[in-house]
Structure formats: C-alpha cells, structure tokens
NULOMAR-757380 format. One record per residue: residue in one letter; x, y, z of N, C-alpha, C in turn. Coordinates in Angstrom, 1 decimal. Atoms other than C-alpha are relative to their C-alpha. Layout:
N
+-----+--------+--------+--------+--------+--------+--------+--------+--------+--------+
| res |    nc1 |    nc2 |    nc3 |   cac1 |   cac2 |   cac3 |    cc1 |    cc2 |    cc3 |
+-----+--------+--------+--------+--------+--------+--------+--------+--------+--------+
|   A |      X |      Y |      Z |      X |      Y |      Z |      X |      Y |      Z |
...
+-----+--------+--------+--------+--------+--------+--------+--------+--------+--------+
***
This chain:
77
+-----+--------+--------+--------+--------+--------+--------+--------+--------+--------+
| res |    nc1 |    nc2 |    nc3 |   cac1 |   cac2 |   cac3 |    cc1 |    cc2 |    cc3 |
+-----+--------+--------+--------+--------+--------+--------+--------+--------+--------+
|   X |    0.5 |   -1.3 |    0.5 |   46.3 |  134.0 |   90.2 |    1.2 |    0.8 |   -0.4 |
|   X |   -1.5 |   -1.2 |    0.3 |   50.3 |  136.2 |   90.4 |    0.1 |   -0.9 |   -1.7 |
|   X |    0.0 |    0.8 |    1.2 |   50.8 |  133.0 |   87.8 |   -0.5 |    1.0 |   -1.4 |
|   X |    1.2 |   -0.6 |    1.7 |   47.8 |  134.3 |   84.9 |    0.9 |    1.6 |    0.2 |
|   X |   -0.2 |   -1.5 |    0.2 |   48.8 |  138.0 |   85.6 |    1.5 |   -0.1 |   -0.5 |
|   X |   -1.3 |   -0.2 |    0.6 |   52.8 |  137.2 |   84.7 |   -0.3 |   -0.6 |   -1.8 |
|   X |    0.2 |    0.2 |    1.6 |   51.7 |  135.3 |   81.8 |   -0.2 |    0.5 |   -1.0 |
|   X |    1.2 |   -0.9 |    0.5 |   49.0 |  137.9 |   80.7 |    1.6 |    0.9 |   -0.8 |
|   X |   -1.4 |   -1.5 |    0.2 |   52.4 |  140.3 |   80.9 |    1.0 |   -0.4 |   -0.8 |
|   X |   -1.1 |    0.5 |    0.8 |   54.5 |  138.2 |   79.1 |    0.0 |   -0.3 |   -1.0 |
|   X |    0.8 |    0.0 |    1.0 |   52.3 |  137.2 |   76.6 |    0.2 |    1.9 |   -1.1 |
|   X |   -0.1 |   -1.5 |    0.4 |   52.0 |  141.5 |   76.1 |    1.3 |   -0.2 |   -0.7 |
|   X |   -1.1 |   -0.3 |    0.6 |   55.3 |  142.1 |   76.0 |    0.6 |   -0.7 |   -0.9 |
|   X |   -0.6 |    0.7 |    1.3 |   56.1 |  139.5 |   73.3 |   -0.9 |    0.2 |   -1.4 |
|   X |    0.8 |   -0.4 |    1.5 |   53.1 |  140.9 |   70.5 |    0.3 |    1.8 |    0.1 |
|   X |   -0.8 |   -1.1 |    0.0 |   55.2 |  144.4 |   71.8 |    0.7 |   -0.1 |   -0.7 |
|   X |   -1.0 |    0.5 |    0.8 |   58.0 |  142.8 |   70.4 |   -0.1 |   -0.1 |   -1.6 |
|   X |    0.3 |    0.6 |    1.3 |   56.6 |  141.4 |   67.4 |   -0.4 |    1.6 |   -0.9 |
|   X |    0.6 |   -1.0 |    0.5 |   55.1 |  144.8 |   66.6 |    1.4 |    0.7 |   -1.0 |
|   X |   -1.3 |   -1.0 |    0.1 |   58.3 |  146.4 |   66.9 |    1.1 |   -0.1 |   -1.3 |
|   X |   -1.0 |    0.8 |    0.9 |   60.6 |  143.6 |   64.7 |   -1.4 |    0.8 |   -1.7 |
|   X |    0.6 |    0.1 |    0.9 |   57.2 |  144.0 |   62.3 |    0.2 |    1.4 |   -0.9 |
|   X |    0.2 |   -0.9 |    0.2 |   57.4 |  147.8 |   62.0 |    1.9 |    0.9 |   -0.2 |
|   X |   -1.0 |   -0.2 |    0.0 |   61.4 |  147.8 |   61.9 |    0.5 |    0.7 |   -0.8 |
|   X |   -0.8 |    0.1 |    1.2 |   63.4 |  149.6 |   59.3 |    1.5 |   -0.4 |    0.1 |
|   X |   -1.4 |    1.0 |    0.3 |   66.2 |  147.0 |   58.9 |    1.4 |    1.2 |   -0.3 |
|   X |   -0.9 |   -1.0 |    0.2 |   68.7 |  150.2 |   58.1 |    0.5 |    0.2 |    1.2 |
|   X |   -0.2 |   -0.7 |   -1.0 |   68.3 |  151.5 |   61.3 |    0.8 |   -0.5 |    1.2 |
|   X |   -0.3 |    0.8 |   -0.9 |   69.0 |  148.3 |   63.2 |    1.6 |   -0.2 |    0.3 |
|   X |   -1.0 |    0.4 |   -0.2 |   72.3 |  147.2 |   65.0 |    0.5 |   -1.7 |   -0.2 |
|   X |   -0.8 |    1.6 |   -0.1 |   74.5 |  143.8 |   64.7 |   -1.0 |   -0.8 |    0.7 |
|   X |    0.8 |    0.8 |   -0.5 |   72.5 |  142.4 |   67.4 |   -1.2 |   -0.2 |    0.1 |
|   X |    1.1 |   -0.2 |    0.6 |   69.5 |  143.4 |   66.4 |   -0.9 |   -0.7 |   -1.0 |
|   X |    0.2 |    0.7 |    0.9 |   69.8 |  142.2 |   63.2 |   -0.1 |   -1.2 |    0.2 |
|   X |   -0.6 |    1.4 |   -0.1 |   70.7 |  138.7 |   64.4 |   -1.5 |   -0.7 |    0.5 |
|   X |    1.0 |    0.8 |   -0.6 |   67.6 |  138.8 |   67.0 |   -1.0 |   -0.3 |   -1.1 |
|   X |    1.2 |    0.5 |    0.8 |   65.2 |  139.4 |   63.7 |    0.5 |   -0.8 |   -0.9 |
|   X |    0.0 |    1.5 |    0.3 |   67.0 |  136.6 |   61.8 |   -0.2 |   -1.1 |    0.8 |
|   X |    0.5 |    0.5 |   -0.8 |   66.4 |  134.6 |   64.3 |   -1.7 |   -0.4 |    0.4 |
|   X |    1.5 |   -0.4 |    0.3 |   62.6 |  135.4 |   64.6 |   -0.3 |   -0.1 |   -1.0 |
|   X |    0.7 |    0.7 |    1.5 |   62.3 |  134.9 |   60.9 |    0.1 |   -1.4 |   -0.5 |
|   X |   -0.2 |    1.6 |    0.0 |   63.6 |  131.6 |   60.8 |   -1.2 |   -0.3 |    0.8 |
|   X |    1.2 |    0.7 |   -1.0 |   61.5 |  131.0 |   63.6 |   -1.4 |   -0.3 |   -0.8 |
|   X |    0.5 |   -0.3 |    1.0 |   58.9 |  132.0 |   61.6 |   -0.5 |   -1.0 |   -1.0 |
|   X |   -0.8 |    0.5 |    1.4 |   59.8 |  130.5 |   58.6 |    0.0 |   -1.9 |    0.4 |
|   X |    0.4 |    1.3 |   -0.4 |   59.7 |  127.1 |   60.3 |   -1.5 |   -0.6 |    0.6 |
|   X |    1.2 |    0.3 |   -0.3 |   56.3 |  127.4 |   62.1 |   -0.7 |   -0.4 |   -1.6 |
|   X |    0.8 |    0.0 |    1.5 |   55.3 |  128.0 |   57.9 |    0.3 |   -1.3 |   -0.5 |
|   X |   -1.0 |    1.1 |    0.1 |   57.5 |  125.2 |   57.2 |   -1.1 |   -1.2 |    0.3 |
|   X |    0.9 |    0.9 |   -1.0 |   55.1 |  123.0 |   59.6 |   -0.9 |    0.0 |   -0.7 |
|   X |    1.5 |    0.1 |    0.6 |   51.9 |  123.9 |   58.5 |    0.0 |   -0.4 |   -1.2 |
|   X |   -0.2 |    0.6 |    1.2 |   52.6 |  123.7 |   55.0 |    0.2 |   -1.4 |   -0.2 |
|   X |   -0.2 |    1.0 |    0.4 |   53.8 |  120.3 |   55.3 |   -1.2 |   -0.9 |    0.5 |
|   X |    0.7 |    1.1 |   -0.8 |   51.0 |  119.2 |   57.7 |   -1.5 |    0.0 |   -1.4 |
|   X |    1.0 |    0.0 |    0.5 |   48.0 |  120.6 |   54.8 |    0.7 |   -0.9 |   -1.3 |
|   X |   -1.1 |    1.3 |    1.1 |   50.3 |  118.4 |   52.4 |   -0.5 |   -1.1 |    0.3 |
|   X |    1.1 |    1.1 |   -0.7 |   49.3 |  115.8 |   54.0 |   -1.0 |   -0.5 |   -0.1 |
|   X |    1.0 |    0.1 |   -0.3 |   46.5 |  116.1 |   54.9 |   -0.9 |    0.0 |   -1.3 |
|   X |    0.6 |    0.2 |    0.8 |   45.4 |  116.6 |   51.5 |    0.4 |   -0.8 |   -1.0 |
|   X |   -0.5 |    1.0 |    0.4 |   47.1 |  114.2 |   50.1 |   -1.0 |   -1.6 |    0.6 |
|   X |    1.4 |    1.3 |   -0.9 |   45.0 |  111.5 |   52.7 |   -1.1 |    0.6 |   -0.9 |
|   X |    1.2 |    0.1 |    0.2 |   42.1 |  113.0 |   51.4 |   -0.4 |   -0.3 |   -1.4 |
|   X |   -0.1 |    0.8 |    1.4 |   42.7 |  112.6 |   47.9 |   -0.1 |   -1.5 |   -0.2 |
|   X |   -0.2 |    1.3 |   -0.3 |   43.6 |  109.3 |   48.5 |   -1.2 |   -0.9 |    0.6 |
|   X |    1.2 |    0.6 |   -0.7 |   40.2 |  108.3 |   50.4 |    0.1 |    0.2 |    1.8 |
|   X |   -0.2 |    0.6 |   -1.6 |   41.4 |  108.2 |   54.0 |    0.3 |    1.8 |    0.3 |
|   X |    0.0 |   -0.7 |   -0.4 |   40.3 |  111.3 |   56.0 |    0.6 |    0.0 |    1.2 |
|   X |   -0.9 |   -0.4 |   -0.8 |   42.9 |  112.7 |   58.4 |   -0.9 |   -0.1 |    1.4 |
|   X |    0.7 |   -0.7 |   -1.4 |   41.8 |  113.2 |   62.5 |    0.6 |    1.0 |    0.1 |
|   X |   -0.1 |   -0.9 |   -0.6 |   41.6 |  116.1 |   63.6 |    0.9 |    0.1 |    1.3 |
|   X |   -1.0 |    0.0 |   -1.0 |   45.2 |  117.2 |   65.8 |   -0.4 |    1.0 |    0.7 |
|   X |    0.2 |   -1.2 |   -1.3 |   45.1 |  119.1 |   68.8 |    0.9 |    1.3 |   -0.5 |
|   X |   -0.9 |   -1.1 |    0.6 |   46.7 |  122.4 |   67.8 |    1.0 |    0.6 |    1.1 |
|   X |   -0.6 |   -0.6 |   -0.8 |   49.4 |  124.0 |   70.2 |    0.0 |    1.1 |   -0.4 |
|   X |   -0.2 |   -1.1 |    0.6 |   49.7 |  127.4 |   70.4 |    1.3 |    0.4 |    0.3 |
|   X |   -1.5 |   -0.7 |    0.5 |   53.3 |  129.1 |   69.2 |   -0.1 |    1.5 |    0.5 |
|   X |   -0.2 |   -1.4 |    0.0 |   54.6 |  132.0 |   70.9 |    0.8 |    0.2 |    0.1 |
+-----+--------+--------+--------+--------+--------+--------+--------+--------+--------+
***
C-alpha cells in the first residue's frame, strides 16, 4: 500500500515536471536547465522514433498480406 501511494507521488511529480519543461520559456532557463530539457527532448524524440518505425512496419506487413499480432504496449514515463 506506502508502495502505490509513492508511486501515485512520483508519477505526479513527473507530469509536474513535464508541465513545467512544456510551459518553459527557453530564454529564461539556465545551463543546466537547458541540458535537462535537451535531454527530455531527445527522450522524446526517440519514444517518436519507436512508434513511427513500429507503424512502418506494421503497415508494410499488411500491405504485404501478413497481419501483424498485436504487442503488449509498455508504458513510458
């Protein structure tokens, strides 16, 4: 149960985060700042990376005749 409730909290504080980088004005930010939201965009930028290549794929199989199975999805945070 303490478990779910740290999670619950840490979960929060990281779409706090996200809010924060999303609502940023890049001007304002410092060195390290800057680094954490390159960092975060890359991140980003790779999860897109992923998907894009997985509907590639996937539609490429279907074109082709041979329908893909359905992957378990993880969730990214």
């Amino acid at each position: 149960m303490e478990y779910s409730k740290l999670q619950k909290s840490l979960d929060s504080e990281k779409k706090k985060k996200e809010k924060v980088w999303l609502n940023a004005n890049v001007l304002e930010l410092g060195l390290v700042e800057l680094q954490e939201l390159q960092k975060w965009l890359e991140a980003v930028d790779g999860v897109v990376k992923e998907k894009m290549n997985k509907i590639i794929v996937e539609a490429s199989q279907i074109s082709q005749g041979s329908v893909p199975q359905p992957l378990m999805e993880i969730a990214f945070t």
